[in-house]
Backbone as JSON Lines, residues from 0, in Angstrom:
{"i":0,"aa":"X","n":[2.8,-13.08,-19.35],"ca":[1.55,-13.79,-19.17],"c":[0.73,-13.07,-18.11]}
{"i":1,"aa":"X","n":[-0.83,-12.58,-18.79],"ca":[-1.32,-11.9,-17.5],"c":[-1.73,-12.58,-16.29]}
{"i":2,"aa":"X","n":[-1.85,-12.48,-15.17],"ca":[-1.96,-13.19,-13.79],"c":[-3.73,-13.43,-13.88]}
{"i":3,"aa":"X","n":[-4.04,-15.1,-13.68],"ca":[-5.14,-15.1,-13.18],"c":[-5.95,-14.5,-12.11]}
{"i":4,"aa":"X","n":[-5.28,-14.86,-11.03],"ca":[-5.86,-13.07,-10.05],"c":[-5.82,-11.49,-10.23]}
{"i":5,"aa":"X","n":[-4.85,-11.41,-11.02],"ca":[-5.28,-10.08,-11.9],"c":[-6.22,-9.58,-12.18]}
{"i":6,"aa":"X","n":[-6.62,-11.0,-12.97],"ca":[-8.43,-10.91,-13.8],"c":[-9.29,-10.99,-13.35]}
{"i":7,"aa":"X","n":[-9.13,-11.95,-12.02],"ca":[-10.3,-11.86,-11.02],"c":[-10.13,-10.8,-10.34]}
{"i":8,"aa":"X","n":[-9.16,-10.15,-10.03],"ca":[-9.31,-8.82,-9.45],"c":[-10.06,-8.13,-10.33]}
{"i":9,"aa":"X","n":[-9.42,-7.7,-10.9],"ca":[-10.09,-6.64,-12.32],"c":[-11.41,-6.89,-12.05]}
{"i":10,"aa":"X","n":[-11.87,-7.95,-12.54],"ca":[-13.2,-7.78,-12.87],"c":[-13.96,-7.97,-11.7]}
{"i":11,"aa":"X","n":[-13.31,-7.74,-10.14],"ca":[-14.25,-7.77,-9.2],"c":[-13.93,-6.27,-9.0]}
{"i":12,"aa":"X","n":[-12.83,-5.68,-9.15],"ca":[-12.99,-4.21,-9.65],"c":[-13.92,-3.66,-9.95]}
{"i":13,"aa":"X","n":[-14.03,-3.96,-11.61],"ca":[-15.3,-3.53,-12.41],"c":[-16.61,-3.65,-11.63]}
{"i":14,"aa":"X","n":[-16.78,-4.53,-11.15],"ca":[-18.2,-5.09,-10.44],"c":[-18.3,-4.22,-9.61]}
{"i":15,"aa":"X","n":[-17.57,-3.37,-9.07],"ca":[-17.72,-2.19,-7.51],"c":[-17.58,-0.81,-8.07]}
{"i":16,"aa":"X","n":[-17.36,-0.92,-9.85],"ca":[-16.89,0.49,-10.48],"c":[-15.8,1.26,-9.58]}
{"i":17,"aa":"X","n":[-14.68,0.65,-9.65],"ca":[-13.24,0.9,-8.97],"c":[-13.01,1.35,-10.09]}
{"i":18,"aa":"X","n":[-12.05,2.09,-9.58],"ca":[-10.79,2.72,-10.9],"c":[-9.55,2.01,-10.9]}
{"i":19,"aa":"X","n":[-8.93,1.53,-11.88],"ca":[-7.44,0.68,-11.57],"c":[-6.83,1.01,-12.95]}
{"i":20,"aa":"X","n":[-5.75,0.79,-12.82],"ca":[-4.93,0.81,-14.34],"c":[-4.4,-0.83,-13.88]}
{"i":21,"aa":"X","n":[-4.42,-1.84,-14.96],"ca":[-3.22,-2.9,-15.31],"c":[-2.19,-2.79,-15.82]}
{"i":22,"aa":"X","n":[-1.22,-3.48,-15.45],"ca":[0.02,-3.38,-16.01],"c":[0.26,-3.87,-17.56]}
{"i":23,"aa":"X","n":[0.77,-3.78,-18.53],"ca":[0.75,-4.56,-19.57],"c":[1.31,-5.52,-19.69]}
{"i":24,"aa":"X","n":[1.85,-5.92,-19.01],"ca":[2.25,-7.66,-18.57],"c":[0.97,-8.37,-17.97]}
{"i":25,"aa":"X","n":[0.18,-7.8,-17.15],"ca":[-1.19,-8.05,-16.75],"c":[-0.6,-8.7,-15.05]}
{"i":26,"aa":"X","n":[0.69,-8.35,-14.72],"ca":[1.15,-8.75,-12.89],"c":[0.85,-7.64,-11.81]}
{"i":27,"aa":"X","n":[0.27,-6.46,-12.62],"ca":[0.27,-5.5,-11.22],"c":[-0.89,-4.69,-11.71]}
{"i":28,"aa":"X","n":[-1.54,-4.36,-11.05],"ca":[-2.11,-3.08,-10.87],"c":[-2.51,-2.32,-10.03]}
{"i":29,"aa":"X","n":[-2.76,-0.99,-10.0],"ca":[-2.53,0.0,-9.52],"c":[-4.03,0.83,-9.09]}
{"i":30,"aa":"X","n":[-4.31,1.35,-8.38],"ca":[-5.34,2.07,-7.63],"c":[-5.25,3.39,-6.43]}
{"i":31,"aa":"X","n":[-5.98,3.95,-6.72],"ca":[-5.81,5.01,-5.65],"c":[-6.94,5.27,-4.13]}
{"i":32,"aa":"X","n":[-6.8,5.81,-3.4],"ca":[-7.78,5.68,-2.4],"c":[-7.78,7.71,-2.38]}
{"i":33,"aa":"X","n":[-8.75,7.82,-1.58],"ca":[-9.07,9.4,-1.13],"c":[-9.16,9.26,0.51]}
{"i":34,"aa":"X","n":[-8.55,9.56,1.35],"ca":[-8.77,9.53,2.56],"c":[-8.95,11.07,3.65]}
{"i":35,"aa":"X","n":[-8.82,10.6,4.65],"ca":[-9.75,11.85,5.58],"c":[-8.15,13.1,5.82]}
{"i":36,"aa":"X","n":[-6.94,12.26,5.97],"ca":[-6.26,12.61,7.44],"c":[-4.43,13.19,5.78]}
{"i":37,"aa":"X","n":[-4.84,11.95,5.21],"ca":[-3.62,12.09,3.78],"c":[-4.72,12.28,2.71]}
{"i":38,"aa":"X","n":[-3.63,13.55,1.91],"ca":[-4.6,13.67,1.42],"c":[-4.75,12.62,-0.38]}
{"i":39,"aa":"X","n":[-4.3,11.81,0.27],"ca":[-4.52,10.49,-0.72],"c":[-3.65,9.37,-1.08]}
{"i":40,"aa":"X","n":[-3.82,8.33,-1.34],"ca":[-3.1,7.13,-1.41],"c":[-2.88,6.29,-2.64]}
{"i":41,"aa":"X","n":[-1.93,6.22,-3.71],"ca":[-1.87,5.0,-4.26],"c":[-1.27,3.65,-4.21]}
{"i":42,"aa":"X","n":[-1.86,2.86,-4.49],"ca":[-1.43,1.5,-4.05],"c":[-1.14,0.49,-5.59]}
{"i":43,"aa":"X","n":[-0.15,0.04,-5.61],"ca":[0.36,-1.22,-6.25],"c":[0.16,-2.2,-5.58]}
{"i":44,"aa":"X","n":[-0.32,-3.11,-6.6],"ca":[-0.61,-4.51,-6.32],"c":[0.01,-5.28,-6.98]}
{"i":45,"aa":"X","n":[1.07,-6.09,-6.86],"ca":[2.03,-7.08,-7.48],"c":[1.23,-8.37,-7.26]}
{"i":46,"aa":"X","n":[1.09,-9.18,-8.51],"ca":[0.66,-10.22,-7.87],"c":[2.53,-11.04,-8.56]}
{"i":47,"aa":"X","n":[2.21,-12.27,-7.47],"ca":[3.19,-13.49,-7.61],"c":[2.92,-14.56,-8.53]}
{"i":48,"aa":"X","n":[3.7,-15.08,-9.43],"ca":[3.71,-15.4,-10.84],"c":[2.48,-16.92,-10.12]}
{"i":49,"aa":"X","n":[2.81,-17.12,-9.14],"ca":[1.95,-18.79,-8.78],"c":[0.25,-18.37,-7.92]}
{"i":50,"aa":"X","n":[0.04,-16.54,-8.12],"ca":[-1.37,-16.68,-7.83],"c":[-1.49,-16.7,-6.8]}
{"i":51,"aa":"X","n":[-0.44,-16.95,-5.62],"ca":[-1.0,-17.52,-4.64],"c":[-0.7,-16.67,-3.2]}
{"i":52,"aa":"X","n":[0.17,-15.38,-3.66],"ca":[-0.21,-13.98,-2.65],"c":[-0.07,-12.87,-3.68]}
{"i":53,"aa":"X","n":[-0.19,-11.74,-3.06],"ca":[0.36,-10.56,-3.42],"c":[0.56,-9.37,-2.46]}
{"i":54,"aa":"X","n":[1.88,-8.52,-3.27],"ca":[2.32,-7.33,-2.15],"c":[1.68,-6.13,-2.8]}
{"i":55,"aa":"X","n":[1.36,-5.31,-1.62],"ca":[0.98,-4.28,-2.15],"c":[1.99,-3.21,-1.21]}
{"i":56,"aa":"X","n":[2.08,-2.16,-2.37],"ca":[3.22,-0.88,-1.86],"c":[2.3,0.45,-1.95]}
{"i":57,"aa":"X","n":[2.55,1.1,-0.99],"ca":[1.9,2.61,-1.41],"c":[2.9,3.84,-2.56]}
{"i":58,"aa":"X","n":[2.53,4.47,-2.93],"ca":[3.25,5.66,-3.51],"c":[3.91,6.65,-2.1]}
{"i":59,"aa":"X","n":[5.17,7.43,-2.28],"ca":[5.5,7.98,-1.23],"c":[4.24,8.62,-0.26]}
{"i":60,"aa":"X","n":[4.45,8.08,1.01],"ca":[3.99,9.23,1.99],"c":[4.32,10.7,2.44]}
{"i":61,"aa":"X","n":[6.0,10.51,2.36],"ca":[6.07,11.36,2.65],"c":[7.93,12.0,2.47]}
{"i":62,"aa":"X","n":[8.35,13.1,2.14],"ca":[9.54,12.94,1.9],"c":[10.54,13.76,3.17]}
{"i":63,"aa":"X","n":[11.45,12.67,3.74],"ca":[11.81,12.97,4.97],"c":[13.22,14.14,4.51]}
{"i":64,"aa":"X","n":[12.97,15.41,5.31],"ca":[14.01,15.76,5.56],"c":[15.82,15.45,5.88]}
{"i":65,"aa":"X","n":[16.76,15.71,5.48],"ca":[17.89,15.19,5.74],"c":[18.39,15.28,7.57]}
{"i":66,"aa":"X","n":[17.71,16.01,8.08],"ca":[17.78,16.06,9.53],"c":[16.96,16.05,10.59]}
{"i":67,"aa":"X","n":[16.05,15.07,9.82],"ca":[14.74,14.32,10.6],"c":[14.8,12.88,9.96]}
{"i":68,"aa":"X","n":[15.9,12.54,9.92],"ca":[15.93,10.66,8.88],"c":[16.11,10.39,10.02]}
{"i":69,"aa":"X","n":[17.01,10.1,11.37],"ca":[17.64,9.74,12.15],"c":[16.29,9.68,13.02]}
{"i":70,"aa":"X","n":[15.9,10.64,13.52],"ca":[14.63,10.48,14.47],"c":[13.34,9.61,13.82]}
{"i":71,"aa":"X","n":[13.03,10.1,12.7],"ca":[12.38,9.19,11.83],"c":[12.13,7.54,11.94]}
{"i":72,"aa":"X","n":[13.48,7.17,12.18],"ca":[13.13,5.5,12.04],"c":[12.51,5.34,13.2]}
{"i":73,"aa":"X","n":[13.67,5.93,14.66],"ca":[12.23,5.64,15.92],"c":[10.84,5.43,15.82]}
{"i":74,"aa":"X","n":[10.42,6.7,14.82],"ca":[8.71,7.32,14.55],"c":[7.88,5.62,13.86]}
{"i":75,"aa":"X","n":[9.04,5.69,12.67],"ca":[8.72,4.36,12.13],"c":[8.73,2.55,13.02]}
{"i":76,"aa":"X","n":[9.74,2.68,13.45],"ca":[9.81,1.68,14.39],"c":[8.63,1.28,15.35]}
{"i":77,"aa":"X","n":[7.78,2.49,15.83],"ca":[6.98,2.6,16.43],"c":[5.46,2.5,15.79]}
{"i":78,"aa":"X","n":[5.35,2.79,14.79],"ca":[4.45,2.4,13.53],"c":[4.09,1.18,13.47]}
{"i":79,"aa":"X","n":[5.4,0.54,13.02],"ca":[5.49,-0.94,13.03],"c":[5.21,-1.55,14.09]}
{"i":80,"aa":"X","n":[5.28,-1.18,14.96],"ca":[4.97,-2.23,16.5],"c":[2.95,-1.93,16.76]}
{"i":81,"aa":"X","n":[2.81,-0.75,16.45],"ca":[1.81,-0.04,17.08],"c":[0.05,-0.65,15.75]}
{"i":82,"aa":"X","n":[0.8,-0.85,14.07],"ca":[-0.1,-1.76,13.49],"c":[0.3,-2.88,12.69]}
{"i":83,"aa":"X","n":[-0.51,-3.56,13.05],"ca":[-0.19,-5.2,12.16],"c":[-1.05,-5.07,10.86]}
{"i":84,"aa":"X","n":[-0.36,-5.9,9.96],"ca":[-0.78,-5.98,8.93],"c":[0.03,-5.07,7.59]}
{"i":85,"aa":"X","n":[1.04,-4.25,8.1],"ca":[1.35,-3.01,7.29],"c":[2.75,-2.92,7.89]}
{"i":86,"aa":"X","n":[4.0,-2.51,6.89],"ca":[5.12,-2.28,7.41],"c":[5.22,-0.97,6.9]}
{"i":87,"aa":"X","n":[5.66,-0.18,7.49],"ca":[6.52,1.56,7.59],"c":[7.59,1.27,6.97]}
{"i":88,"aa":"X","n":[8.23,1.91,5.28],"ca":[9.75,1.84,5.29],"c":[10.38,2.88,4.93]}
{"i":89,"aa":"X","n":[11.33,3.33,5.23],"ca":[12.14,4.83,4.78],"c":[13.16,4.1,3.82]}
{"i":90,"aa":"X","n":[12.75,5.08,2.45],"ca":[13.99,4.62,1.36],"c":[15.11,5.63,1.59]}
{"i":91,"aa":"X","n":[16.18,4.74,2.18],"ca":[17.22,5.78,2.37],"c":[18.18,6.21,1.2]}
{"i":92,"aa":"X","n":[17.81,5.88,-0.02],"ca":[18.41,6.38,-1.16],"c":[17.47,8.16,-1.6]}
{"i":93,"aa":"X","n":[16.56,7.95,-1.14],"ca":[15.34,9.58,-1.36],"c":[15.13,9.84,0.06]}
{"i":94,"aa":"X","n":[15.25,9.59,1.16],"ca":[14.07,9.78,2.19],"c":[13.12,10.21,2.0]}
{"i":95,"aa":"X","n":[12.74,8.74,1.41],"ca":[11.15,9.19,1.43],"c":[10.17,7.51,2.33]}
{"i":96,"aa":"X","n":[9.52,7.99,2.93],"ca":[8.62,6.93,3.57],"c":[7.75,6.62,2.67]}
{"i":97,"aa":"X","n":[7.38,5.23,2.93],"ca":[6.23,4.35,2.26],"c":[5.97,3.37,2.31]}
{"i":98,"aa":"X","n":[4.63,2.48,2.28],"ca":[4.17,1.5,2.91],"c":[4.59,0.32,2.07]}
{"i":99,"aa":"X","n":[4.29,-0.9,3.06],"ca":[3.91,-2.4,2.23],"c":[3.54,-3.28,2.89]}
{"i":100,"aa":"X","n":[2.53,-4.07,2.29],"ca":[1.95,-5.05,2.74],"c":[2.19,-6.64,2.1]}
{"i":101,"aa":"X","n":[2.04,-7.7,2.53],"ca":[1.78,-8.97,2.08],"c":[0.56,-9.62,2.71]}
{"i":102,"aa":"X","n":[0.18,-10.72,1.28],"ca":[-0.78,-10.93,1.46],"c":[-1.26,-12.73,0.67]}
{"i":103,"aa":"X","n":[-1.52,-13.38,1.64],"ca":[-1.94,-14.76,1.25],"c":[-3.59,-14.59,0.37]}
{"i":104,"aa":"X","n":[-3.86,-14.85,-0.91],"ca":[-4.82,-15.1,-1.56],"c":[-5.38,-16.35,-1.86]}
{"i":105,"aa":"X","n":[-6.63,-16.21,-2.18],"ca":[-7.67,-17.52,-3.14],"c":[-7.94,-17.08,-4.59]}
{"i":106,"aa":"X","n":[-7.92,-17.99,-4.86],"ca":[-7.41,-17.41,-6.8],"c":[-9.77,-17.13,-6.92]}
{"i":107,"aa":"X","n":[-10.39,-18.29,-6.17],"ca":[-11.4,-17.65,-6.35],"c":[-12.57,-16.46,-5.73]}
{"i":108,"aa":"X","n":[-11.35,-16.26,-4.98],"ca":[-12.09,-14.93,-3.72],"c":[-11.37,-13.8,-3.7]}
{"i":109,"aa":"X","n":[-10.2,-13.81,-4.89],"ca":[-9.1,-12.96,-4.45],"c":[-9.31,-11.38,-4.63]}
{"i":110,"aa":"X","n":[-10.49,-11.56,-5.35],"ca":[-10.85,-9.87,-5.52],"c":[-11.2,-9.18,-4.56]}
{"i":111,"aa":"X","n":[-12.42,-9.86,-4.06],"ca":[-12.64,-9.51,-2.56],"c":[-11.29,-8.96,-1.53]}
{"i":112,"aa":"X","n":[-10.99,-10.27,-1.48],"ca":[-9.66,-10.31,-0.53],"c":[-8.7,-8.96,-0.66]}
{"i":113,"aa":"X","n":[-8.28,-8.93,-2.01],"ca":[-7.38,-7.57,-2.48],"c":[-8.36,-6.45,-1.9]}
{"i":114,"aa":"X","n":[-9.35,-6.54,-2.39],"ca":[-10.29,-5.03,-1.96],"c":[-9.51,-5.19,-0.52]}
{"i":115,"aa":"X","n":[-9.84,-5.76,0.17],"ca":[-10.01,-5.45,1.74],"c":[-9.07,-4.98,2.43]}
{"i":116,"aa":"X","n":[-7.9,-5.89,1.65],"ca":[-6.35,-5.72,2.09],"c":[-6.38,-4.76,1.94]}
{"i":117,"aa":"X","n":[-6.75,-3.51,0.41],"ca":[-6.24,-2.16,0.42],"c":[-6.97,-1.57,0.58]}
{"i":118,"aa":"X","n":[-7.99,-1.73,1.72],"ca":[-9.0,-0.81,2.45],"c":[-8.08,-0.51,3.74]}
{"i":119,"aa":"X","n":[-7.87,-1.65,4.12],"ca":[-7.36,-2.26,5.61],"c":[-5.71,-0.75,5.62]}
{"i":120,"aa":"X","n":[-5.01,-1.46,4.36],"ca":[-4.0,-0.8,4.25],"c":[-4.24,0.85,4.38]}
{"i":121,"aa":"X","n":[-4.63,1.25,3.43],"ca":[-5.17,2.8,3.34],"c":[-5.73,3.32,4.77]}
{"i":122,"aa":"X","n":[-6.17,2.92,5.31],"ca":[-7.04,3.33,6.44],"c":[-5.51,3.34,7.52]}
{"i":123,"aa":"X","n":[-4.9,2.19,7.41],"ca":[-3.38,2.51,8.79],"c":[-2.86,3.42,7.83]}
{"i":124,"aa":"X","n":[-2.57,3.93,6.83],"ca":[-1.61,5.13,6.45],"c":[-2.59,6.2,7.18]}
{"i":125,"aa":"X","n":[-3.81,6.37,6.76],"ca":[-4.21,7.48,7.11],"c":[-4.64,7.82,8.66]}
{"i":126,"aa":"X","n":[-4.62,6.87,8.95],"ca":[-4.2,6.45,10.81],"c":[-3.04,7.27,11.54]}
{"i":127,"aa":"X","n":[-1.81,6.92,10.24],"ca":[-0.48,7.36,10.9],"c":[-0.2,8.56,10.27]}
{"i":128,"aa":"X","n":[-0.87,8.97,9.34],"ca":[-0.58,9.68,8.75],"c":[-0.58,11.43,9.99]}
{"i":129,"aa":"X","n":[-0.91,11.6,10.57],"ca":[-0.75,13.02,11.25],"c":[0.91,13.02,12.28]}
{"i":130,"aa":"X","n":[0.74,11.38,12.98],"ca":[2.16,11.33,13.38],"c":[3.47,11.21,12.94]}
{"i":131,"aa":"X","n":[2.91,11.0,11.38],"ca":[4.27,10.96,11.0],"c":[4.34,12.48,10.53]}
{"i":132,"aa":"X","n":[3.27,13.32,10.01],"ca":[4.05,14.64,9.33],"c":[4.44,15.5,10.94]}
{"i":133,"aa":"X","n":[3.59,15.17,11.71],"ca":[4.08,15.72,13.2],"c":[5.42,15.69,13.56]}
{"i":134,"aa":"X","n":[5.78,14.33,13.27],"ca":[6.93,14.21,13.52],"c":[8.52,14.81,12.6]}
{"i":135,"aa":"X","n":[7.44,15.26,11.47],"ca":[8.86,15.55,10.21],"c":[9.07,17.52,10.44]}
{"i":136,"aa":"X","n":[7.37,18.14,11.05],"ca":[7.31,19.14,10.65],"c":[6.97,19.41,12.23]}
{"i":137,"aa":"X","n":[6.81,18.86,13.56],"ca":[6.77,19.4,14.93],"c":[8.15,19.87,15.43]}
């Protein structure tokens, strides 16, 4: 069943001529950003079957070396303290880093709302984005 905030996303999408793909279940979709510092971001948007938040995940940031994982979480740890709104996570099955967010919605504002969240979001990756390759490649 496709998600009513889906659709209001979508079509507050359309209204700003965004680019998105939907899922064919109609629960997620997907978008990319262009930023200054990375040189780009995609973001998933899950919505929750009751409408009433959604998470959004980035595509890898970045893929951690096997002998920079250990120092790494510090880097991350410090991420996390340093912005709200956004969690830092290292998948320790790839080391690879990548974001996520949650997010309380209005089924009739929620397009808006999503925009902002993954403005908000995109902008702290590309925030952190120099300290963390600093840290994989200093």
């Amino acid at each position: 069943m496709v998600s009513m905030a889906a659709n209001v996303t979508a079509e507050y999408f359309d209204s700003k001529g965004l680019r998105y793909d939907m899922s064919d279940d109609g629960q997620m979709i997907s978008t990319g950003f262009e930023l200054k510092n990375c040189p780009g971001i995609k973001v998933l948007i899950v919505f929750d079957p009751g409408d009433e938040s959604v998470s959004l995940r980035s595509n890898d940031i970045a893929r951690i070396p096997e002998e920079k994982k250990d120092s790494m979480f510090a880097v991350v740890n410090s991420l996390n303290a340093e912005f709200r709104w956004i969690k830092f996570v290292i998948n320790e099955e790839d080391n690879t880093l990548f974001a996520e967010d949650d997010a309380v919605i209005q089924l009739d504002s929620c397009g808006e709302e999503i925009l902002e969240c993954c403005l908000h979001f995109a902008a702290i990756i590309d925030k952190a984005f120099p300290q963390i390759m600093s840290s994989i490649f200093g």
